[in-house]
C-alpha positions in Angstrom: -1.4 5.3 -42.9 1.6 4.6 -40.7 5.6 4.6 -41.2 5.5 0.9 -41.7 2.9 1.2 -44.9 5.4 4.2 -46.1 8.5 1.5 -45.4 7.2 -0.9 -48.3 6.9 1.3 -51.4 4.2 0.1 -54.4 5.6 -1.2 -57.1 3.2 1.1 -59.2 4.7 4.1 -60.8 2.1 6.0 -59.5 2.3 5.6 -55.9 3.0 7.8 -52.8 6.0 9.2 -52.0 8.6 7.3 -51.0 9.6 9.0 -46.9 7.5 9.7 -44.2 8.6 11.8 -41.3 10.5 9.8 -39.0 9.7 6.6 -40.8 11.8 4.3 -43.0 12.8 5.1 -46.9 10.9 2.7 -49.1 14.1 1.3 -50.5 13.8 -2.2 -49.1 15.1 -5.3 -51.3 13.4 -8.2 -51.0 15.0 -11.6 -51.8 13.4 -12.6 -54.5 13.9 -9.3 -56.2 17.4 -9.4 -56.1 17.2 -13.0 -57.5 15.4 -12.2 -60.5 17.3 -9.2 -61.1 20.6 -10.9 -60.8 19.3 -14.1 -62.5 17.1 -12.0 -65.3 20.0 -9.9 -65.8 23.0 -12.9 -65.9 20.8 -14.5 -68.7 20.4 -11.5 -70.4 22.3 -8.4 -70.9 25.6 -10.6 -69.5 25.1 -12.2 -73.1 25.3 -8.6 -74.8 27.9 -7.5 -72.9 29.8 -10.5 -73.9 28.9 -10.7 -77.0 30.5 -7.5 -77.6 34.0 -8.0 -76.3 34.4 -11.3 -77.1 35.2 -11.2 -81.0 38.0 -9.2 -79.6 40.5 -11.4 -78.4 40.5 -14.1 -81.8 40.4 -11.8 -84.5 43.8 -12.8 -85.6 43.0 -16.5 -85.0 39.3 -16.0 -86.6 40.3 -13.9 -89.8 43.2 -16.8 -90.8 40.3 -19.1 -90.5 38.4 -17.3 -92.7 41.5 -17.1 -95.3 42.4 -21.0 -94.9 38.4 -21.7 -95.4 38.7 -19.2 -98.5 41.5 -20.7 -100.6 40.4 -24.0 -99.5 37.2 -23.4 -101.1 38.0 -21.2 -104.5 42.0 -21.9 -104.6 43.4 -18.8 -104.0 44.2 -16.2 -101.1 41.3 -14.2 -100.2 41.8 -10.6 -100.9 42.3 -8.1 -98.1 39.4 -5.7 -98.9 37.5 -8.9 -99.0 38.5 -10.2 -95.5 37.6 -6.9 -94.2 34.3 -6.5 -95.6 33.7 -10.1 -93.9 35.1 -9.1 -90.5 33.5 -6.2 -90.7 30.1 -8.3 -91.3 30.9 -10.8 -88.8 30.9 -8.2 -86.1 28.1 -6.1 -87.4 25.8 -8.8 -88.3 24.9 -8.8 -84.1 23.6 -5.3 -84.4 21.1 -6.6 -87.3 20.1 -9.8 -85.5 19.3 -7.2 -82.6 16.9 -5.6 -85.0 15.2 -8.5 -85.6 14.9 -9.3 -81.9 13.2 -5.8 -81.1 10.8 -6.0 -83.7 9.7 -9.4 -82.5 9.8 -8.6 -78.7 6.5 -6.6 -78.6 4.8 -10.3 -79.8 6.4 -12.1 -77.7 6.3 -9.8 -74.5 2.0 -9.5 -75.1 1.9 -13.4 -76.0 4.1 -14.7 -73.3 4.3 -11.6 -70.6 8.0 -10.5 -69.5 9.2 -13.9 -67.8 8.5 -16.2 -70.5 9.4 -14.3 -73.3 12.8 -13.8 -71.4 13.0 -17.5 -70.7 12.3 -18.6 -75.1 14.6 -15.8 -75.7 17.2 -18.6 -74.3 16.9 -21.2 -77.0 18.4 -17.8 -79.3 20.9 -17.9 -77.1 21.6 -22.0 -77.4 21.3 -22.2 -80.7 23.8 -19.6 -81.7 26.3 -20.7 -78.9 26.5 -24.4 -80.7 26.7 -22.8 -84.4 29.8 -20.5 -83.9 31.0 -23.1 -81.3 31.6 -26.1 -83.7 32.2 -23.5 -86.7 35.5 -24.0 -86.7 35.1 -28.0 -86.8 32.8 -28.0 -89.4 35.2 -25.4 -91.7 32.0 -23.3 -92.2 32.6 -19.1 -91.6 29.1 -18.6 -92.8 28.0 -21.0 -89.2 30.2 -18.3 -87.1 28.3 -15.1 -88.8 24.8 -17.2 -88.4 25.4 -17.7 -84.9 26.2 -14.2 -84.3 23.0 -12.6 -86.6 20.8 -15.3 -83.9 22.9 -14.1 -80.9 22.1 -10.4 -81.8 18.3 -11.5 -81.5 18.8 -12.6 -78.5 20.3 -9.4 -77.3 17.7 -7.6 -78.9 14.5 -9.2 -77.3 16.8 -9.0 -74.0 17.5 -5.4 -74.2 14.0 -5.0 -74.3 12.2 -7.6 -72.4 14.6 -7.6 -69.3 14.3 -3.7 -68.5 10.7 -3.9 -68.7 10.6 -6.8 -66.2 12.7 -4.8 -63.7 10.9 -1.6 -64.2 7.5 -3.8 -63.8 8.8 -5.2 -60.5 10.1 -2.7 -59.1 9.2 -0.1 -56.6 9.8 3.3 -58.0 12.2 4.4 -54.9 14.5 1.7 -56.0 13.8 1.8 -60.0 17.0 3.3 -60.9 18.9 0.9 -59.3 17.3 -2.2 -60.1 17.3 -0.9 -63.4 21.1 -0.6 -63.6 21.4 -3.7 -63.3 20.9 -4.1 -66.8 24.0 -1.8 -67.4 26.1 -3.8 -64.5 25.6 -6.6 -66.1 26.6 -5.0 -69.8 29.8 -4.5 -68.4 30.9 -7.6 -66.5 30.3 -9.2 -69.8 31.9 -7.1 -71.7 35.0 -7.9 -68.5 34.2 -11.4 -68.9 34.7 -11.9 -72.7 38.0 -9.8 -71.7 39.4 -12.5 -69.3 38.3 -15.2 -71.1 40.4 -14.1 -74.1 43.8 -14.0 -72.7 46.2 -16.3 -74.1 46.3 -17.9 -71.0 42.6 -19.5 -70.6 40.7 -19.6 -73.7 42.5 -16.5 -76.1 44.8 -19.3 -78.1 44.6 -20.4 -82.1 43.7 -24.1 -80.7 40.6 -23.0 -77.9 39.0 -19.9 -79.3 35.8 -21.9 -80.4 35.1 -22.5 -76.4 35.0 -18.5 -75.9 31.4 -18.8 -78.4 30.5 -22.6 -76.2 30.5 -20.3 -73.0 27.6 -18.6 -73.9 25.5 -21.7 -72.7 26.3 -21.1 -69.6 24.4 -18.1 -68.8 21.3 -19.4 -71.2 20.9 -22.6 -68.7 21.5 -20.8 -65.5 18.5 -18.7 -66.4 16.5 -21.8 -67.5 16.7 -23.5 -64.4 16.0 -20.8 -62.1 13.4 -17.7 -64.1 10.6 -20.4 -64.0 10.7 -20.3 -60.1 10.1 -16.8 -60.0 6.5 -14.6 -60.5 5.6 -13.0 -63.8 5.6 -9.5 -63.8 2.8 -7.9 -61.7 1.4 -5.2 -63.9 1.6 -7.8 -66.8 -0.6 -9.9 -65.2 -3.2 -7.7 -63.5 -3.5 -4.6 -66.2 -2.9 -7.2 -69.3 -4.2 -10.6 -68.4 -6.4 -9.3 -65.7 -5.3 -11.7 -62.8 -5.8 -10.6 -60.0 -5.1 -13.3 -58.1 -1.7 -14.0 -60.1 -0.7 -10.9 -59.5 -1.7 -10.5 -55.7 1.0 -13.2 -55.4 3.5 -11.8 -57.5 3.3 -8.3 -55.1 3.7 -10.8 -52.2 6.6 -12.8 -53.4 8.5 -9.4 -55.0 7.6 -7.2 -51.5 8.6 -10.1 -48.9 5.3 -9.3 -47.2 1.4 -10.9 -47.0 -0.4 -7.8 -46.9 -0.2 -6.2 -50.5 -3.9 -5.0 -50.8 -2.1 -1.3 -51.0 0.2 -2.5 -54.1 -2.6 -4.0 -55.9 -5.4 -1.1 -55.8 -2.9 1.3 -56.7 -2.2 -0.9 -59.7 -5.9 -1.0 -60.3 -6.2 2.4 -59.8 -3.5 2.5 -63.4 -5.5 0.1 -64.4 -8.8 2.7 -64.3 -6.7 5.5 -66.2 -5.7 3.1 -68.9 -9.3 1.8 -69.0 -10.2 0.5 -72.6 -6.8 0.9 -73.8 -5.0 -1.5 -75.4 -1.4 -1.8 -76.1 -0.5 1.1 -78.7 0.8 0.4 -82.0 4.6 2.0 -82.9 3.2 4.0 -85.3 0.2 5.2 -83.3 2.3 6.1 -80.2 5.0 8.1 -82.9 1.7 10.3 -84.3 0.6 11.0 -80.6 1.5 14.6 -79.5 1.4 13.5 -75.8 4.7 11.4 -76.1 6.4 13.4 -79.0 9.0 14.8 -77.1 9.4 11.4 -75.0 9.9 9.8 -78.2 12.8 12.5 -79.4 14.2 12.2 -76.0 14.5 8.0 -76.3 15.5 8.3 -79.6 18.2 10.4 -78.8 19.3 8.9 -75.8 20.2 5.7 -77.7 21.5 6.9 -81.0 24.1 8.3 -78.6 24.3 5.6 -76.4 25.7 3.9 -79.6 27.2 6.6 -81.7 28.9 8.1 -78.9 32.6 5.5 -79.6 32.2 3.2 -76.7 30.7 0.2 -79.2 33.7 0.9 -81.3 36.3 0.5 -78.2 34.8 -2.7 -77.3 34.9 -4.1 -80.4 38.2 -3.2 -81.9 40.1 -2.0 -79.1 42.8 -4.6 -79.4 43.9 -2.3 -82.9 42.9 0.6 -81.3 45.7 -0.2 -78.5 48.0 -1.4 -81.3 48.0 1.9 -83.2 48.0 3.7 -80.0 51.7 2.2 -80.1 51.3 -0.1 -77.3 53.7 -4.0 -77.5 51.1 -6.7 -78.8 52.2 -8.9 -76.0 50.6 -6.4 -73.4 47.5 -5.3 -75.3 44.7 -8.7 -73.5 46.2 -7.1 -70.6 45.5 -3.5 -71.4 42.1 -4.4 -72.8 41.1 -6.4 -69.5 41.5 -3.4 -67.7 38.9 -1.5 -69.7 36.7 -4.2 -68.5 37.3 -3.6 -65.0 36.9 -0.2 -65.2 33.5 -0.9 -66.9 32.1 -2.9 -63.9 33.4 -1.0 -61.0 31.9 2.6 -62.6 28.5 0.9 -63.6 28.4 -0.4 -60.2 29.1 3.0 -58.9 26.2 4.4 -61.0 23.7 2.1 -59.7 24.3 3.5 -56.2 24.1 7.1 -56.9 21.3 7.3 -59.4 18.9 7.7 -56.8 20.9 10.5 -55.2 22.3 12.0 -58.8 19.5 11.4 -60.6 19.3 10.4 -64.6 19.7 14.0 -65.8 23.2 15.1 -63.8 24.7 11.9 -64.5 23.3 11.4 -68.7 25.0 15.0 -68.8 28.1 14.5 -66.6 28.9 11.4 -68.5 28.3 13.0 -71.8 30.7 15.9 -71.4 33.6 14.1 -70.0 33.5 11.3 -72.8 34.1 14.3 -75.3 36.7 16.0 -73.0 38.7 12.6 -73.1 37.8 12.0 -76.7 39.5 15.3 -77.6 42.6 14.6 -75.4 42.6 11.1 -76.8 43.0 12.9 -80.2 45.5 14.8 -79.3 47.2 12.0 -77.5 47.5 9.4 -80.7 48.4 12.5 -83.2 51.7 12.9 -80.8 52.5 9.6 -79.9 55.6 9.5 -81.2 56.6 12.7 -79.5 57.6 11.1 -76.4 57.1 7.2 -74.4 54.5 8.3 -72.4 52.2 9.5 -74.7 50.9 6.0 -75.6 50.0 5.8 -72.5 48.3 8.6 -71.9 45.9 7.1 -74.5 45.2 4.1 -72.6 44.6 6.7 -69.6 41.9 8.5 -71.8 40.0 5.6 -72.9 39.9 3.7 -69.3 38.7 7.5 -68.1 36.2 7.8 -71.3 34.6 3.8 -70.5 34.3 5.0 -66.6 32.3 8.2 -67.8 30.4 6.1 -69.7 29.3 3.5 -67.2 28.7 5.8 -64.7 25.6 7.5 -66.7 24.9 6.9 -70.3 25.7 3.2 -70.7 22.3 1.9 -68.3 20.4 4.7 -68.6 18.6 5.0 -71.8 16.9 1.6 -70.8 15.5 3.1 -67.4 14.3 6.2 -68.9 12.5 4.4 -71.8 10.6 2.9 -69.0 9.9 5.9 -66.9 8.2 7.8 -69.9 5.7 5.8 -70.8 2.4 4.1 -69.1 2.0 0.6 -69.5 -0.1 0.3 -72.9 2.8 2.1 -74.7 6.0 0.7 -73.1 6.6 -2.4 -75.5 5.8 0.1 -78.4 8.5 2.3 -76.9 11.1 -0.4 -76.4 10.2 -1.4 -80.1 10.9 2.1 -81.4 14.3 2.9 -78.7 15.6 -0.7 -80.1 15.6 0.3 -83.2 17.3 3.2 -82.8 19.5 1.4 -80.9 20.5 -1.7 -83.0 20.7 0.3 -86.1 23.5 2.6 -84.3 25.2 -0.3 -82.9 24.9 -2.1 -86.8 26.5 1.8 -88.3 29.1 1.7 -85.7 30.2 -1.2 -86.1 30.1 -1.4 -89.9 31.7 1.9 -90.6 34.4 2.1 -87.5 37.2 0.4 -89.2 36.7 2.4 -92.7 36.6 5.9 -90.3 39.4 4.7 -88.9 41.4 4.1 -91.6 40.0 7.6 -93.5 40.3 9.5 -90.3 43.6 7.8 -88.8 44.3 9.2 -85.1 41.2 12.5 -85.8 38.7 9.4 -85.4 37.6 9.9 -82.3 36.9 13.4 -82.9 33.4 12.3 -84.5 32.3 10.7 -81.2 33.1 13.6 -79.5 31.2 15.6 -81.0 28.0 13.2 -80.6 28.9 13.5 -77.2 28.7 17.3 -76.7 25.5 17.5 -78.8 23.8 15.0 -76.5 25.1 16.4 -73.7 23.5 20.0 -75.0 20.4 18.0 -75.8 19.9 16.9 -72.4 20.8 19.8 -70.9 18.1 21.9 -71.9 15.5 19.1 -73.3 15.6 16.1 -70.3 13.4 17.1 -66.8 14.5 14.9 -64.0 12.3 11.4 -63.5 14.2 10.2 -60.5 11.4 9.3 -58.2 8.7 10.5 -60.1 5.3 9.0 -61.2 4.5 8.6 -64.7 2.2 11.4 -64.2 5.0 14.3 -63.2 6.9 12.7 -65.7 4.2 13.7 -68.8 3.3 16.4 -66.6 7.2 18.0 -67.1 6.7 17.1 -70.7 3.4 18.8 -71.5 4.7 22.0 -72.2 6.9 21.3 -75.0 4.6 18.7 -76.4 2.1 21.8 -76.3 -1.1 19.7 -74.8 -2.7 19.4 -71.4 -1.0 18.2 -68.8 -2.1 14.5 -67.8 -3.9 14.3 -64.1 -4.1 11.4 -62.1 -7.5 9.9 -62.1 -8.3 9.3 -58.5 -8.7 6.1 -56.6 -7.7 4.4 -53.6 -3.7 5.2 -54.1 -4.8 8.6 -55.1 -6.8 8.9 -52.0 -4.3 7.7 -49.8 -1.9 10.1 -51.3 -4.1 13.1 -49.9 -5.0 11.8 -46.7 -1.3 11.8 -46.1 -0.8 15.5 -47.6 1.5 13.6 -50.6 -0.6 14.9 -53.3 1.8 15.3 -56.7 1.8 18.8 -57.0 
């Protein structure tokens, strides 16, 4: 096997290393891999991202509608605790709609495959884009919380469907990467729903409807240009058994003709997961082979959620306001969170595969709870002195760019790194749980903590943060770069069984001609 073979890595997770000795890295993007990330992505988590910011902006504008629909309807002012308990529903509702969507994903994704299921996913998106759109028209609140219990579904089949797509496509050298798109894309939508709600575009008492109509946008980009792209390779060869599908997929996804490599290494997971067939969720939770995979994915999520960064996007307007900072400067404040989200996602995605998962899960952990505690400290003596309030703002731009720079993109990569093929939508079924039903707590109970906790709020996130951080530390082996094989392999130990080996075949067998044998 030559440095040119080495150049294009398999898109297999169980393939050769990824260098040869005075050859190329195997970190080559292809054209059409970069379009369906970018276009899988745009379609996708963008909508989650800006899903979560955007209720932001019109919450002034949104809760007098609520009141004016209220005494219209029953003749007399709505009560406060009343007008809470519905905000608070109208934001939380998404997390529960997410629910929905991750149950429902693992029947679409073995129905449909990856592609499609991503593409239906879209009418989700349409649907509830149009109800909360003309909600205000039709003097109807309940249209505004419908369309955001159907937009949640559509983030949850999203946050599940679209990494395994990218993990499915990808070659392993680059998985990391392509994977964080998924978290670049969080956060430029989280920045777009940001910008979209200053005063001066579409953050105004007469426009904030639009802000929901945007949401087409995405939804038809990725209708007119997913159904040009392959299906998902694996999908098709170690679920539908097409070879021929598939052998076209490689091509298109590799930029290259020659892909017999790709496709026997594929068969050669194919011959390890003979007679298998996708694993029930409560199968794969009884099997002491995954246990600790499923702790670790569990974890990873809960604090992906719990850890306060859910609860600055969505109410970081009054979080800015108590922090004692001028209303008129708060959309300006709060788009620079947004920023700050995009350009330290960004800066993840090209480090992963230098960091690694572990370094950078751990890194960002620890600094979010340093912040945290200064942030504490910060709103307790914020009438000490002027610059105090700003030295909140400082912590929670530095608290978002921890965040984005590990935590917020990888729980999705890892969830597909741990698991083999047969168990991945089971996986994603039981890490979206986890994760909607965080996301539904935090944003349920954040403004009732708040107002229990005043300024010592933030001191509950921070200490999610340092347990997962601990957690990590001594619990999470490295995966950057590694077959699913090491990966069970570095588990086996603590899940007290035999470690996995490798059946062998013609990627095996190349693997040892070359001396890359996993060791």
């Amino acid at each position: 096997m030559d440095s040119k073979d080495l150049s294009l890595a398999p898109l297999t997770q169980d393939g050769p290393k990824s260098e040869a000795p005075g050859g190329r890295t195997g970190k080559d993007w292809s054209c059409w891999l970069v379009v369906a990330s970018l276009v899988g992505a745009f379609g996708s988590s963008f909508l989650y991202g800006y899903n979560l910011s955007v209720v932001n902006a019109p919450t002034p504008y949104i809760k007098a509608f609520y009141s004016e629909v209220w005494e219209r309807r029953y003749g007399h002012p709505i009560d406060p605790d009343t007008l809470t308990l519905l905000w608070s529903v109208t934001v939380s509702i998404f997390a529960i709609g997410g629910l929905v969507g991750t149950v429902i994903v693992k029947m679409l994704g073995k129905a449909l495959g990856r592609k499609s299921t991503l593409l239906i996913n879209n009418v989700f998106g349409i649907s509830a884009a149009l109800l909360m759109a003309f909600s205000l028209l039709a003097g109807a609140f309940e249209m505004l919380i419908l369309g955001r219990f159907i937009m949640g579904v559509d983030g949850g089949i999203a946050l599940s469907a679209l990494p395994m797509y990218l993990n499915e496509i990808s070659p392993k050298e680059i998985r990391g990467a392509l994977g964080q798109m998924t978290a670049i894309f969080i956060c430029t939508g989280v920045f777009a729903g940001q910008l979209l709600g200053l005063p001066e575009l579409l953050g105004k008492e007469s426009t904030w409807p639009y802000l929901f109509g945007v949401i087409v946008v995405p939804a038809v980009v990725q209708l007119a240009v997913l159904p040009f792209l392959p299906e998902s390779p694996h999908y098709l060869l170690l679920e539908k058994n097409d070879e021929t599908g598939a052998v076209k997929a490689f091509q298109t996804f590799l930029g290259k003709a020659d892909v017999s490599r790709e496709v026997d290494e594929a068969l050669a997971e194919s011959r390890v997961q003979r007679n298998l067939r996708l694993v029930p969720v409560l199968e794969l939770l009884r099997a002491p082979a995954v246990r600790w995979q499923i702790i670790t994915v569990g974890v990873t999520m809960a604090c992906y959620q719990l850890c306060g960064l859910n609860a600055i996007w969505f109410y970081t307007n009054s979080i800015f306001g108590n922090a004692g900072i001028a209303q008129e400067k708060i959309p300006y404040i709060t788009l620079s969170t947004g920023g700050i989200e995009t350009l330290a996602s960004i800066f993840s995605g090209l480090v992963i595969e230098r960091l690694g998962r572990r370094v950078l899960l751990i890194g960002g952990f620890g600094l979010m709870a340093l912040f945290f505690g200064i942030l504490t400290a910060a709103l307790t003596l914020q009438d000490r002195a002027p610059w105090v309030p700003y030295l909140s703002i400082v912590c929670i731009l530095a608290a978002i760019a921890s965040f984005c720079s590990g935590p917020g993109g990888i729980p999705f990569i890892l969830t597909g790194e741990f698991f083999q093929q047969s168990q991945r939508p089971a996986a994603f079924m039981i890490a979206g749980t986890v994760n909607w039903l965080s996301n539904f707590a935090v944003g349920l109970l954040f403004p009732y903590i708040q107002k229990s906790l005043d300024s010592y709020c933030f001191v509950v996130f921070a200490a999610i943060c340092v347990a997962g951080a601990l957690y990590f530390y001594f619990v999470l082996p490295e995966t950057k770069n590694r077959t699913h094989a090491e990966i069970s392999q570095a588990f086996a130990r603590r899940n007290k069984v035999q470690a996995p080996e490798e059946k062998p075949g013609p990627a095996t067998d190349d693997k040892k001609e070359n001396g890359t044998a996993s060791t």
